[in-house]
C-alpha positions as YAML, in Angstrom:
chain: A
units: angstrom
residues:
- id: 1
  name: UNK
  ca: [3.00, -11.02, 24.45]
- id: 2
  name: UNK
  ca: [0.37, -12.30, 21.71]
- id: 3
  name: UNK
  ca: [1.30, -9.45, 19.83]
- id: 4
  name: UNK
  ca: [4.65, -10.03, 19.82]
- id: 5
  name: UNK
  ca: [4.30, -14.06, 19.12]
- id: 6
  name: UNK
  ca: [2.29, -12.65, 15.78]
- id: 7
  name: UNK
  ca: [4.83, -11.02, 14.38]
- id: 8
  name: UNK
  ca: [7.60, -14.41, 15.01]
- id: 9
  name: UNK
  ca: [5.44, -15.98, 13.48]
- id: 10
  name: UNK
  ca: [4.62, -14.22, 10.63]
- id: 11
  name: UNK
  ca: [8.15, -13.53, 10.03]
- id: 12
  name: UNK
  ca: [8.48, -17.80, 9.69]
- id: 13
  name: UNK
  ca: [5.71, -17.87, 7.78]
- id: 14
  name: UNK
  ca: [6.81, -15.11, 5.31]
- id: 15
  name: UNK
  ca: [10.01, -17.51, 4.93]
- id: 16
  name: UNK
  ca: [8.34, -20.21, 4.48]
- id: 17
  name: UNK
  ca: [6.75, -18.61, 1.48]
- id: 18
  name: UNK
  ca: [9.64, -17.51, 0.08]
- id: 19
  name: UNK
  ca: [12.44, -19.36, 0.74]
- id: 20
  name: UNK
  ca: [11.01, -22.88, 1.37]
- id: 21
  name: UNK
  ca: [10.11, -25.45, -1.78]
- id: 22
  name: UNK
  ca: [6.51, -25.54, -2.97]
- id: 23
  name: UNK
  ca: [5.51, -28.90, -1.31]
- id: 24
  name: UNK
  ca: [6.86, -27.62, 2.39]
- id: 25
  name: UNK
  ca: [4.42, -24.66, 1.22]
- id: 26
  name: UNK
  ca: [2.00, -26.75, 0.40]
- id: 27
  name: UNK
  ca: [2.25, -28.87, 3.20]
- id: 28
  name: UNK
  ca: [2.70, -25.76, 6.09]
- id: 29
  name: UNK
  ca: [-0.73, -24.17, 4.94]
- id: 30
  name: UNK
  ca: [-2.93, -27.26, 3.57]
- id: 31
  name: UNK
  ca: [-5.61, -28.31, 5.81]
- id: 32
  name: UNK
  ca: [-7.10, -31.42, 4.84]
- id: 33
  name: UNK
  ca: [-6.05, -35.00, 4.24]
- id: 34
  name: UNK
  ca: [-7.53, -37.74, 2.22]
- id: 35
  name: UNK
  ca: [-7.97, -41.02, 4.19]
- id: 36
  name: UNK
  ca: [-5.28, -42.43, 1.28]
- id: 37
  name: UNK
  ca: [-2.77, -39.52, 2.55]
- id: 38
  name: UNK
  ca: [-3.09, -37.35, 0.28]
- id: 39
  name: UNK
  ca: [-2.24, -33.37, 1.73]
- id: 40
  name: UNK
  ca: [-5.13, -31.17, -0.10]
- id: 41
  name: UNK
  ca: [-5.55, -27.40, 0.47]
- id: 42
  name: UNK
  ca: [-9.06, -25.53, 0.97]
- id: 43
  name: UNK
  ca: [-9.32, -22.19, -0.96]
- id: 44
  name: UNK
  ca: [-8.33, -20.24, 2.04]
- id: 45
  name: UNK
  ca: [-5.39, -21.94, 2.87]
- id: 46
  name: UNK
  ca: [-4.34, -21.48, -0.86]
- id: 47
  name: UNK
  ca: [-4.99, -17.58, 0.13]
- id: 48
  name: UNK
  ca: [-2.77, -17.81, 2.84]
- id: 49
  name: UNK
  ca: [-0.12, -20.05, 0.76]
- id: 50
  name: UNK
  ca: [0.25, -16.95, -1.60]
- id: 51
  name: UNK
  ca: [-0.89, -13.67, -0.14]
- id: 52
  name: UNK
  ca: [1.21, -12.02, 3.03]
- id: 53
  name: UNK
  ca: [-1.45, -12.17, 5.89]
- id: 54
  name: UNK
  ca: [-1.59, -11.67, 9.39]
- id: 55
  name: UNK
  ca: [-3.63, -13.60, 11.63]
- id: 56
  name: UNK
  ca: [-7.21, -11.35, 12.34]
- id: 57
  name: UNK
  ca: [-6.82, -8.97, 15.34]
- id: 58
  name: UNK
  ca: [-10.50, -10.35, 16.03]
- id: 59
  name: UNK
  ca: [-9.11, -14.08, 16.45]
- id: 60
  name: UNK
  ca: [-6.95, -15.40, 19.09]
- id: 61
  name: UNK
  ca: [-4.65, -17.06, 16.73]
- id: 62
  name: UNK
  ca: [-1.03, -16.31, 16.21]
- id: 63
  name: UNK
  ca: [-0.25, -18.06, 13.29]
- id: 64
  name: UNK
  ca: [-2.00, -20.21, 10.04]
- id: 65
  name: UNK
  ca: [-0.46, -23.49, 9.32]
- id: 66
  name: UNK
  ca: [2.25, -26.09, 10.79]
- id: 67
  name: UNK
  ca: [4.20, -28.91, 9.87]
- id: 68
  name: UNK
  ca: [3.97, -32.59, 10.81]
- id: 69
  name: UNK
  ca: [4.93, -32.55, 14.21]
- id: 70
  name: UNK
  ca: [3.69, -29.20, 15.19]
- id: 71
  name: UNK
  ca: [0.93, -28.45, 17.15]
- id: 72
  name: UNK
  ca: [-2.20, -27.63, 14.78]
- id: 73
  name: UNK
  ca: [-2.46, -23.60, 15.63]
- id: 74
  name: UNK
  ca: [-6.36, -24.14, 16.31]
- id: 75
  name: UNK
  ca: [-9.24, -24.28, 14.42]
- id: 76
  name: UNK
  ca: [-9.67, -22.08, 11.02]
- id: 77
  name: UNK
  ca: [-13.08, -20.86, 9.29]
- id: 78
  name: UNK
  ca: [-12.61, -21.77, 5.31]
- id: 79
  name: UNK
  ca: [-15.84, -20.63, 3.35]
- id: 80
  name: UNK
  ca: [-16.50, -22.42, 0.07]
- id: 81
  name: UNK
  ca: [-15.29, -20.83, -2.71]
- id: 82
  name: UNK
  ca: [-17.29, -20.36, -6.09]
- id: 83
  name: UNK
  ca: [-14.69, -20.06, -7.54]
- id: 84
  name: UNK
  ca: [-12.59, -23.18, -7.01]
- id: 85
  name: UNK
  ca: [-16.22, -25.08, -7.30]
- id: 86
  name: UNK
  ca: [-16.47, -24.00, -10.64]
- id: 87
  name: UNK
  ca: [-13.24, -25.31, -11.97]
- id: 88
  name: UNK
  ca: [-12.60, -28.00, -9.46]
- id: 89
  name: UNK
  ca: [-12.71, -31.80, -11.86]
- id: 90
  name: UNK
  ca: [-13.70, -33.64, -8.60]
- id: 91
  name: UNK
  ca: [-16.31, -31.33, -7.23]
- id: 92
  name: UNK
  ca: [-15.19, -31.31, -3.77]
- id: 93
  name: UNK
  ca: [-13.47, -27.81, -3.87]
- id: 94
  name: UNK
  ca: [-10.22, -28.61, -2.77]
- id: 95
  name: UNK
  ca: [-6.68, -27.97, -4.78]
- id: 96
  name: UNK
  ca: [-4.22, -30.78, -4.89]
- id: 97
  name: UNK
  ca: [-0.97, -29.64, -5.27]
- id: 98
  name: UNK
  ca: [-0.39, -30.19, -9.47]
- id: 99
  name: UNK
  ca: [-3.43, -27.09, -9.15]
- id: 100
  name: UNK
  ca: [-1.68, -25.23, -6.72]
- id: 101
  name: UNK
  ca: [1.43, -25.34, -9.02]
- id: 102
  name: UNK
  ca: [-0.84, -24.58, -11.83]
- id: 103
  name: UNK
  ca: [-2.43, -21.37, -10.13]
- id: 104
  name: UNK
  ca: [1.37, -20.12, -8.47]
- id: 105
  name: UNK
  ca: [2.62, -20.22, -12.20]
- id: 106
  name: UNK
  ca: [-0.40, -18.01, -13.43]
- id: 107
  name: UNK
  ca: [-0.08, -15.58, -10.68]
- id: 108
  name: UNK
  ca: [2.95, -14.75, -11.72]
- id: 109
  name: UNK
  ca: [2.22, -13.17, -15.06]
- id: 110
  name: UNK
  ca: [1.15, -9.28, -14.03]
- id: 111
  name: UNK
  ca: [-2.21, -8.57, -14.78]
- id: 112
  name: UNK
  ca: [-1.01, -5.80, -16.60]
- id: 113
  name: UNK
  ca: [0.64, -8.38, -19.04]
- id: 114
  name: UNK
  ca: [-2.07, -10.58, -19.58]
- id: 115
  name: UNK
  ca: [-2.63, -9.46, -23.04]
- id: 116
  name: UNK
  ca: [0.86, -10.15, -24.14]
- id: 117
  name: UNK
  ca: [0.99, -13.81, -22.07]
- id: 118
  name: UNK
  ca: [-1.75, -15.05, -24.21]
- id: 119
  name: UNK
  ca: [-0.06, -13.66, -27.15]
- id: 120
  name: UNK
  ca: [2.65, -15.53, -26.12]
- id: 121
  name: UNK
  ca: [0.44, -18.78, -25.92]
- id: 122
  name: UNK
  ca: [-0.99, -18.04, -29.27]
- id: 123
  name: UNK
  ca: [1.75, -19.03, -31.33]
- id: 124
  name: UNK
  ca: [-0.44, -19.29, -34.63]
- id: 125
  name: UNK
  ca: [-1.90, -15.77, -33.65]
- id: 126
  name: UNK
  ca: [-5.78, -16.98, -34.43]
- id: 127
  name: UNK
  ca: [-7.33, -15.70, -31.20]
- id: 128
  name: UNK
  ca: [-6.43, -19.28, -29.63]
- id: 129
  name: UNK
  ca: [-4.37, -22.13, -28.15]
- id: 130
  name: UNK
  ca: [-4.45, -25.67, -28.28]
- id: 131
  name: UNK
  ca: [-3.38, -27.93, -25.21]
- id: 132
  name: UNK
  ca: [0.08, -29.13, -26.13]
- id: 133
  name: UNK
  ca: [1.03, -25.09, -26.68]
- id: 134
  name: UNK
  ca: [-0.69, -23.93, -23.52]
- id: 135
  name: UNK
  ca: [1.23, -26.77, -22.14]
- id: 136
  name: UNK
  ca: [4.72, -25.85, -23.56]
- id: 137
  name: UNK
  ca: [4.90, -22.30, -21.95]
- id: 138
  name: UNK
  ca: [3.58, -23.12, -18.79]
- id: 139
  name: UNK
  ca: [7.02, -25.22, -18.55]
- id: 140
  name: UNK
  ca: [8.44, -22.05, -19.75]
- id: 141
  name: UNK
  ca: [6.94, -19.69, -17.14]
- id: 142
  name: UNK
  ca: [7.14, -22.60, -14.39]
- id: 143
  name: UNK
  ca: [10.88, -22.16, -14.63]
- id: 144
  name: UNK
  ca: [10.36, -18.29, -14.07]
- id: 145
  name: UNK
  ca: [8.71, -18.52, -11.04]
- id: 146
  name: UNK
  ca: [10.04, -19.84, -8.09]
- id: 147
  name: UNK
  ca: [7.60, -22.09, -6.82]
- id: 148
  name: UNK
  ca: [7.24, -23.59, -9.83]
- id: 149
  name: UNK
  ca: [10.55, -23.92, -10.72]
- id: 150
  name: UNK
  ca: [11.34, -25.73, -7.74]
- id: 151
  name: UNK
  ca: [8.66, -28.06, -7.28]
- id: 152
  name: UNK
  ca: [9.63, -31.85, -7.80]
- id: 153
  name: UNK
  ca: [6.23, -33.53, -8.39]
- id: 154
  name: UNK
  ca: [5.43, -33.63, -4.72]
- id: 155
  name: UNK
  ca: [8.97, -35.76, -4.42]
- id: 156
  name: UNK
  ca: [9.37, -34.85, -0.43]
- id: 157
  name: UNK
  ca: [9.74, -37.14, 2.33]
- id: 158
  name: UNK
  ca: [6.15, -37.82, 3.83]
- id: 159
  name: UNK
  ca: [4.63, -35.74, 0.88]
- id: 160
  name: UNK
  ca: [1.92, -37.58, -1.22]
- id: 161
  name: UNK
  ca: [0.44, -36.28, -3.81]
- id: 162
  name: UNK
  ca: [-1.31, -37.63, -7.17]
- id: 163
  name: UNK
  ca: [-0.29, -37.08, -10.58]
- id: 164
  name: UNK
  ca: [2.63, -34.71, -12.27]
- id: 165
  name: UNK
  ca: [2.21, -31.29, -12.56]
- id: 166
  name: UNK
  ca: [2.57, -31.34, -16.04]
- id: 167
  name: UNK
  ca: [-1.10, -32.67, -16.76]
- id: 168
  name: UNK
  ca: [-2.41, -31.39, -13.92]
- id: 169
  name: UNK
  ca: [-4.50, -28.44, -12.66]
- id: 170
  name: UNK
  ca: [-6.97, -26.52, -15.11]
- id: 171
  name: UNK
  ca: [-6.39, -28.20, -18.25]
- id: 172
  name: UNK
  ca: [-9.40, -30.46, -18.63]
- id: 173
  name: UNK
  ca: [-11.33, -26.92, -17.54]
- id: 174
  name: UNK
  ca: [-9.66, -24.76, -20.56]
- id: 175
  name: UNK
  ca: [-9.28, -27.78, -23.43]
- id: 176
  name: UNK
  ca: [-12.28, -30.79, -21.84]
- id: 177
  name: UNK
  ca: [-12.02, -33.70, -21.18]
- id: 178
  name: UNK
  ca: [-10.41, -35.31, -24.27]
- id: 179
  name: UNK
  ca: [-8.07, -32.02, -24.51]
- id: 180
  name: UNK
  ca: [-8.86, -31.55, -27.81]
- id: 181
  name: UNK
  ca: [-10.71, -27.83, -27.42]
- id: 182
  name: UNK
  ca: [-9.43, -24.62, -28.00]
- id: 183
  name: UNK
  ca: [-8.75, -22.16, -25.40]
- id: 184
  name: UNK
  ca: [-10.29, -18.62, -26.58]
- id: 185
  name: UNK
  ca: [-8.73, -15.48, -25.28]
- id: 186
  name: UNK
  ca: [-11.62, -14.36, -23.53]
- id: 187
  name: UNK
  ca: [-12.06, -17.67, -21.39]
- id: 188
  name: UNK
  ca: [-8.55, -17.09, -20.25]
- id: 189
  name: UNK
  ca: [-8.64, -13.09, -19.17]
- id: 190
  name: UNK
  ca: [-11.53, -14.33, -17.78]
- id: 191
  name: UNK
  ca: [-9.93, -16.77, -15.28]
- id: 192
  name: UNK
  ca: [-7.15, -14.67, -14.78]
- id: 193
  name: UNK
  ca: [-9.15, -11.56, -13.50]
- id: 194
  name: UNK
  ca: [-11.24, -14.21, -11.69]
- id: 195
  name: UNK
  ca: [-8.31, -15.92, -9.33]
- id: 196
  name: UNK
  ca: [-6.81, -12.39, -8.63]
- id: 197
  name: UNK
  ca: [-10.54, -11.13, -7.49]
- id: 198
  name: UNK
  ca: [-11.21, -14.51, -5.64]
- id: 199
  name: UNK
  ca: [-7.88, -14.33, -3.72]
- id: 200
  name: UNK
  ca: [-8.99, -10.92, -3.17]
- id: 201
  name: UNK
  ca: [-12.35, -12.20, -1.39]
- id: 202
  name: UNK
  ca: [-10.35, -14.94, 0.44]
- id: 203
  name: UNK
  ca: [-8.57, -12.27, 1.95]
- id: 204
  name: UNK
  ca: [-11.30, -10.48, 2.71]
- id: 205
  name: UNK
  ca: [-12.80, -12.88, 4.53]
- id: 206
  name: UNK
  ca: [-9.75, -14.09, 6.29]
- id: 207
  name: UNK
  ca: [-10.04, -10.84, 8.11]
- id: 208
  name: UNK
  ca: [-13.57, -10.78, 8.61]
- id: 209
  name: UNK
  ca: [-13.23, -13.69, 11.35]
- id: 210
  name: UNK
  ca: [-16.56, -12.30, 12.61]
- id: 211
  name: UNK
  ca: [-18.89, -12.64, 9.90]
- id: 212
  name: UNK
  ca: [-19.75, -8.66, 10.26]
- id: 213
  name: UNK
  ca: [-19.45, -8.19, 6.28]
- id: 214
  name: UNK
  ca: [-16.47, -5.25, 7.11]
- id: 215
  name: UNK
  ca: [-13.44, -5.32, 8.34]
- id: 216
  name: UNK
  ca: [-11.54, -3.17, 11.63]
- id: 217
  name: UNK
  ca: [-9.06, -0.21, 10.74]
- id: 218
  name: UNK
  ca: [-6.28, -2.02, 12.05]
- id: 219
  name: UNK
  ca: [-6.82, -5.51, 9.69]
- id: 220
  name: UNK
  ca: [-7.07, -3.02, 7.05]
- id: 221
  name: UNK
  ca: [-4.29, -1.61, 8.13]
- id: 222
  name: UNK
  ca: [-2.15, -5.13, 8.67]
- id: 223
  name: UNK
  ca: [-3.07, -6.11, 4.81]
- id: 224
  name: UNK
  ca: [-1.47, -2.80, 3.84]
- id: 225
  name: UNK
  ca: [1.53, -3.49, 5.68]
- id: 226
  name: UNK
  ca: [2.02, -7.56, 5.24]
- id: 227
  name: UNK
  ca: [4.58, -6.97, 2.25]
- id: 228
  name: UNK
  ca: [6.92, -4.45, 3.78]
- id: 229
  name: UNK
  ca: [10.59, -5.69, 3.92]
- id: 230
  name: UNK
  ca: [11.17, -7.65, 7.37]
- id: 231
  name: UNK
  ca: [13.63, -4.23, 8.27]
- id: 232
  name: UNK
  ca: [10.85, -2.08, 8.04]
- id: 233
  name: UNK
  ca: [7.98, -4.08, 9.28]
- id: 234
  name: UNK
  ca: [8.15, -3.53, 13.19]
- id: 235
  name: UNK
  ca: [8.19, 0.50, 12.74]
- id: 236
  name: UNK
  ca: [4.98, 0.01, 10.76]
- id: 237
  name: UNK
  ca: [3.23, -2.55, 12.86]
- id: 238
  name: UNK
  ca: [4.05, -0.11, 15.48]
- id: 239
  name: UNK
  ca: [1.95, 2.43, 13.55]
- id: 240
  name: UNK
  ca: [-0.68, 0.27, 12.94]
- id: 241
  name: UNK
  ca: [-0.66, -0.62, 16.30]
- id: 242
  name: UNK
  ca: [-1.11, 3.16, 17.19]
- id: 243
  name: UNK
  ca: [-4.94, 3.19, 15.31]
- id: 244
  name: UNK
  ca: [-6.22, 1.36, 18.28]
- id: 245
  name: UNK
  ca: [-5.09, 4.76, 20.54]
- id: 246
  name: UNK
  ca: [-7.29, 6.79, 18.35]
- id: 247
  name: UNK
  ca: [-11.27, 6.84, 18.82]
- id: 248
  name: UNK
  ca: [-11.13, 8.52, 15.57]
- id: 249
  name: UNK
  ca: [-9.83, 6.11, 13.96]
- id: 250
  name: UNK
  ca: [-10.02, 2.73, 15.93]
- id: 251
  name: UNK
  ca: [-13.88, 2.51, 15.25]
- id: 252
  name: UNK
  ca: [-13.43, 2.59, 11.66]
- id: 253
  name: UNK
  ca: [-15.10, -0.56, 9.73]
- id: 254
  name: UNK
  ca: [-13.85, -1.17, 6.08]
- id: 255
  name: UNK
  ca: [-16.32, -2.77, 3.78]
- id: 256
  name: UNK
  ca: [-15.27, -4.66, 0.84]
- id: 257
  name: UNK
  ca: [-15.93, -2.44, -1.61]
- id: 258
  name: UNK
  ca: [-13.29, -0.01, 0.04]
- id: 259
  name: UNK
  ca: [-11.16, -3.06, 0.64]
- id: 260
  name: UNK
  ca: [-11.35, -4.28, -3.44]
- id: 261
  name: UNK
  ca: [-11.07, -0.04, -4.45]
- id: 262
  name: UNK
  ca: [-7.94, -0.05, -2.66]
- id: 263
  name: UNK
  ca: [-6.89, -3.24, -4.21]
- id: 264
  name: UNK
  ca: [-7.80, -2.14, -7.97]
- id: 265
  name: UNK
  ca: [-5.40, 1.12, -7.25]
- id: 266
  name: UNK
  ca: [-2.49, -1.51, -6.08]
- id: 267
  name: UNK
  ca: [-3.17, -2.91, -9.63]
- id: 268
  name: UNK
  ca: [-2.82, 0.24, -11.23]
- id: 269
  name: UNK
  ca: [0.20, 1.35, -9.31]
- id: 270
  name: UNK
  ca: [2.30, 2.35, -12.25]
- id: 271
  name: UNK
  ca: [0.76, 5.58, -13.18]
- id: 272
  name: UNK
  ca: [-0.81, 5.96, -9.95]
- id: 273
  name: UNK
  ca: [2.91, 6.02, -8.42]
- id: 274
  name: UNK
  ca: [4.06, 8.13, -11.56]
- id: 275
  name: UNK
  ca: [1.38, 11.01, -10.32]
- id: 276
  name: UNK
  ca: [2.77, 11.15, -6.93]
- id: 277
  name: UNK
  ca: [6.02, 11.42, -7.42]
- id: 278
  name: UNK
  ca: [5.59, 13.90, -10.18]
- id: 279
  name: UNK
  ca: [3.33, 16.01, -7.91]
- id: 280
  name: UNK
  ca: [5.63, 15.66, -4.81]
- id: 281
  name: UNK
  ca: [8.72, 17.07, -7.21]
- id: 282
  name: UNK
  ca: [6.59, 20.09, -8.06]
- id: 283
  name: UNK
  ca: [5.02, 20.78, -5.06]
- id: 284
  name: UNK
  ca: [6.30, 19.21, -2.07]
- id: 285
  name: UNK
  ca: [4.79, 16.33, 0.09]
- id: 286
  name: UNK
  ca: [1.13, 15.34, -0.75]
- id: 287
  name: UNK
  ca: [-1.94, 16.22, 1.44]
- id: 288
  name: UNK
  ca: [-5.30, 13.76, 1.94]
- id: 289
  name: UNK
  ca: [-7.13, 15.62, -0.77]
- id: 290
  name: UNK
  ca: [-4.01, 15.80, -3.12]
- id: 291
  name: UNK
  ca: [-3.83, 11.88, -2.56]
- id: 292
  name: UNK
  ca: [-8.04, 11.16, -3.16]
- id: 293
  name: UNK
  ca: [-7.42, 13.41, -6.35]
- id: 294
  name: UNK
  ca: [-4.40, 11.53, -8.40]
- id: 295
  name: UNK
  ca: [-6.11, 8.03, -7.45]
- id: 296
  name: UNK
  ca: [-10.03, 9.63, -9.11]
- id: 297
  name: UNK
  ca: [-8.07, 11.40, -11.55]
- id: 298
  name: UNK
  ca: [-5.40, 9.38, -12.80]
- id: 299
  name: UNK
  ca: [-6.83, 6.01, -12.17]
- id: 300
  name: UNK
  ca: [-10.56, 6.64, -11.80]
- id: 301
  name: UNK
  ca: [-10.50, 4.85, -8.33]
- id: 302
  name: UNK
  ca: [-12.56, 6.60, -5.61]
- id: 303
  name: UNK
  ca: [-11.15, 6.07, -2.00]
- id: 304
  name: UNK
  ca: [-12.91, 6.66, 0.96]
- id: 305
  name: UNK
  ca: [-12.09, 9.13, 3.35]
- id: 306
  name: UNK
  ca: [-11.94, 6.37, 5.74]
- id: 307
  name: UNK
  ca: [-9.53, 4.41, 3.84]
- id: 308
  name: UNK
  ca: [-7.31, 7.82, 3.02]
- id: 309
  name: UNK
  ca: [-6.97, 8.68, 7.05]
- id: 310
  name: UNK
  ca: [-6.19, 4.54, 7.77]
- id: 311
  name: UNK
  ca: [-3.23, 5.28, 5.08]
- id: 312
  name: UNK
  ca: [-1.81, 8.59, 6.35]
- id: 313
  name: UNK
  ca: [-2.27, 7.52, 9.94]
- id: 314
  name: UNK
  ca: [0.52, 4.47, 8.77]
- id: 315
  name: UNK
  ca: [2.41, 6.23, 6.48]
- id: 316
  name: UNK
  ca: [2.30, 9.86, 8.10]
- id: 317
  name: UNK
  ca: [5.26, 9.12, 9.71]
- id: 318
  name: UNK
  ca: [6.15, 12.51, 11.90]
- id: 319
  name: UNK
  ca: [2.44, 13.20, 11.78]
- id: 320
  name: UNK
  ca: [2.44, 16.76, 10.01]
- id: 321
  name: UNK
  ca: [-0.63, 15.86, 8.08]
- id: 322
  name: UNK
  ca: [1.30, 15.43, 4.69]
- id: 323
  name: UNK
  ca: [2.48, 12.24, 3.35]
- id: 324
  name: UNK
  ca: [6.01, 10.81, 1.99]
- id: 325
  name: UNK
  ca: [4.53, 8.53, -1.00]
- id: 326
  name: UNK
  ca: [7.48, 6.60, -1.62]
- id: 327
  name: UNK
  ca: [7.63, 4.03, 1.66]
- id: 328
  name: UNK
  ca: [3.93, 3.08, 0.73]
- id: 329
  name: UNK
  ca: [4.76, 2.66, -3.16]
- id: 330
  name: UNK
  ca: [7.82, 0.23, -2.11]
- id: 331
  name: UNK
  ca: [5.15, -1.71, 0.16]
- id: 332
  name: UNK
  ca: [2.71, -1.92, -2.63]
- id: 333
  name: UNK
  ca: [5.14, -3.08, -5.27]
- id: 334
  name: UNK
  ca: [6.53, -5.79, -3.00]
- id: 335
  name: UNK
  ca: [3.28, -7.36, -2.97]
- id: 336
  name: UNK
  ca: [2.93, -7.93, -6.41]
- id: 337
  name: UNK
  ca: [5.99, -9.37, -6.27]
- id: 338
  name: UNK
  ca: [5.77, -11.81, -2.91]
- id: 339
  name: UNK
  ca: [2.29, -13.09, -5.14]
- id: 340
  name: UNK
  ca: [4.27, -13.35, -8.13]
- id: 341
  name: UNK
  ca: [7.67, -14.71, -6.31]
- id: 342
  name: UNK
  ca: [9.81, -14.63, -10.05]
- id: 343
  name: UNK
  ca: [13.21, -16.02, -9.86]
- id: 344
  name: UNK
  ca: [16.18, -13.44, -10.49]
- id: 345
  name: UNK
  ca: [15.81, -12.86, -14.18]
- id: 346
  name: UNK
  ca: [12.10, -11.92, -13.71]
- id: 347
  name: UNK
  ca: [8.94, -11.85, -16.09]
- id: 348
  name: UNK
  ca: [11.26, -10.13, -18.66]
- id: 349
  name: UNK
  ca: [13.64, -13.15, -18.91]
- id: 350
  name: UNK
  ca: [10.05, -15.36, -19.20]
- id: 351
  name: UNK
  ca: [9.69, -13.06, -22.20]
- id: 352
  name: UNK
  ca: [13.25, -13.30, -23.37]
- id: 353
  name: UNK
  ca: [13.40, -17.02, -22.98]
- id: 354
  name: UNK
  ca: [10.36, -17.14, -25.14]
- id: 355
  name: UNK
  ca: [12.11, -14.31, -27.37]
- id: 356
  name: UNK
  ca: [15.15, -17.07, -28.24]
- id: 357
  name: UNK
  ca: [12.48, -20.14, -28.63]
- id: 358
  name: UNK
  ca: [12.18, -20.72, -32.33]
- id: 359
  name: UNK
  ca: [9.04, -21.44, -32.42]
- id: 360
  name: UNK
  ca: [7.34, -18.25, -30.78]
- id: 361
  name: UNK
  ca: [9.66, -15.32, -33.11]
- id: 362
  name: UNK
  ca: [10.49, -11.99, -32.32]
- id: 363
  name: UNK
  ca: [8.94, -10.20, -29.52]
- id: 364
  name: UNK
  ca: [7.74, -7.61, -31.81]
- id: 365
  name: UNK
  ca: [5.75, -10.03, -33.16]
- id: 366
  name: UNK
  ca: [4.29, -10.99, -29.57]
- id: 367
  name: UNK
  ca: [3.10, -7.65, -29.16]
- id: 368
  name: UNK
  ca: [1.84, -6.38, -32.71]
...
């Protein structure tokens, strides 16, 4: 029965995520209030607000956030972040919603692309950006992504908030306080690869609800699984499921350097996915070894053998030992893309829209 109230309630919290405007977001996950009102999140519910999750098989809770007029779901661990410390103008670690919008609109430029997104900030190509054109195409990029696109200032019955998005979040961290410094291109990879590794900690630790510094085989295995389309999700949870029927497998603790190898491979999923479906045309379905090989060879990632046989054992579908790559490339992909939640024209029409902006020129130019 609690597994099955998991899954409703994942399912409404998936569409809250991606169907619902950014302050009913905001509101459904955040966890704090300011005596004046004001609806704040901690760093793990922003986690939660953006990444897929389950609740921890180790907890006894079936779901992460409610609405007014809900009953609160219990009692969730948040560790401090670092992270959000570091960058956080009132010291208190929390992230009003003008920062949430601010982080949901950076999350949705593919780490793979964040050469070419500064390039597009750096519209006098010298290496950096002042505030006012940082400013410009993150209204640009806001209206490519869905929660920002969508968001009206916090403008929702009940909702308080402080302060317009457009002046809000990070800028005082990239440009000070009188916004009159230059952003430098290394200060901004820097942040970028910092939020994707912090949200990857976040969810790390959401799953380590017992402090044990690793995580079970089957949270391991729910991450995996979190982005699958809603059609194909009960057939895998009923694989994952299926670990806890397996000595073999259901002792299996996964550290977080597994966890974060796994991750970096999801990050390099192009060619990864390129060198399984080249090798499955030539020779046929793709063993453990076959599978440990094109992620050291082509990508330089080494998975353990422990993370391999958690894979196959979800993906193995008929069991023969061999796997079908393409159900857990689809899976993969749609993560990036629940993080990066782009409206229907995409990135690419972020880069076309900036394409037929006269002040930013060709997009040859943007990528020279």
């Amino acid at each position: 029965m609690e597994a099955y109230r998991r899954k409703i309630f994942f399912n409404y919290e998936k569409r809250i995520r991606m169907r619902s405007p950014p302050e009913k977001v905001f509101e459904y996950f955040a966890s704090f209030r300011t005596p004046e009102g004001e609806i704040l999140m901690r760093p793990a519910d922003f986690m939660r607000a953006v990444v897929p999750v389950f609740p921890p098989s180790e907890s006894h809770l079936v779901r992460d956030g409610y609405l007014r007029g809900e009953r609160s779901p219990g009692e969730l661990r948040c560790d401090p972040s670092e992270f959000f410390m570091f960058f956080d103008m009132n010291n208190d670690g929390l992230i009003s919603f003008k920062e949430y919008i601010f982080c949901v609109t950076l999350l949705s430029i593919p780490e793979t692309s964040f050469l070419v997104a500064f390039k597009m900030f750096d519209i006098n190509n010298n290496g950096e950006i002042d505030k006012e054109e940082f400013k410009k195409v993150m209204a640009l990029m806001r209206a490519h992504n869905r929660q920002g696109a969508l968001h009206r200032d916090g403008l929702r019955f009940g909702f308080r908030t402080v302060g317009s998005v457009e002046n809000g979040g990070l800028l005082e961290h990239f440009f000070g306080k009188d916004g009159k410094a230059k952003l430098q291109h290394e200060k901004f990879f820097q942040f970028m690869r910092d939020l994707h590794d912090e949200l990857l900690k976040l969810e790390f630790a959401h799953y380590d609800y017992k402090l044990r510094g690793s995580i079970s085989a089957k949270d391991f295995a729910l991450s995996m699984v979190a982005s699958a389309d809603l059609s194909n999700l009960n057939r895998l949870l009923d694989r994952v499921d299926g670990l806890n029927k397996q000595s073999s497998l259901s002792d299996i603790r996964i550290t977080f350097e597994e966890f974060k190898s796994f991750a970096e491979l999801r990050r390099r999923l192009r060619p990864f996915a390129l060198a399984l479906s080249s090798y499955g045309k030539v020779n046929g379905l793709l063993t453990k070894t076959d599978f440990q090989r094109a992620a050291s060879n082509v990508c330089g990632i080494s998975l353990s053998k422990c993370v391999v046989e958690i894979i196959f054992h979800v993906f193995d579908m008929n069991d023969d030992g061999n796997l079908s790559s393409e159900e857990l490339v689809r899976v993969l992909q749609k993560r990036e893309r629940d993080i990066a939640q782009p409206m229907e024209s995409g990135i690419m029409g972020f880069f076309s829209c900036c394409c037929n902006h006269s002040n930013y020129g060709s997009i040859s130019g943007l990528l020279s």
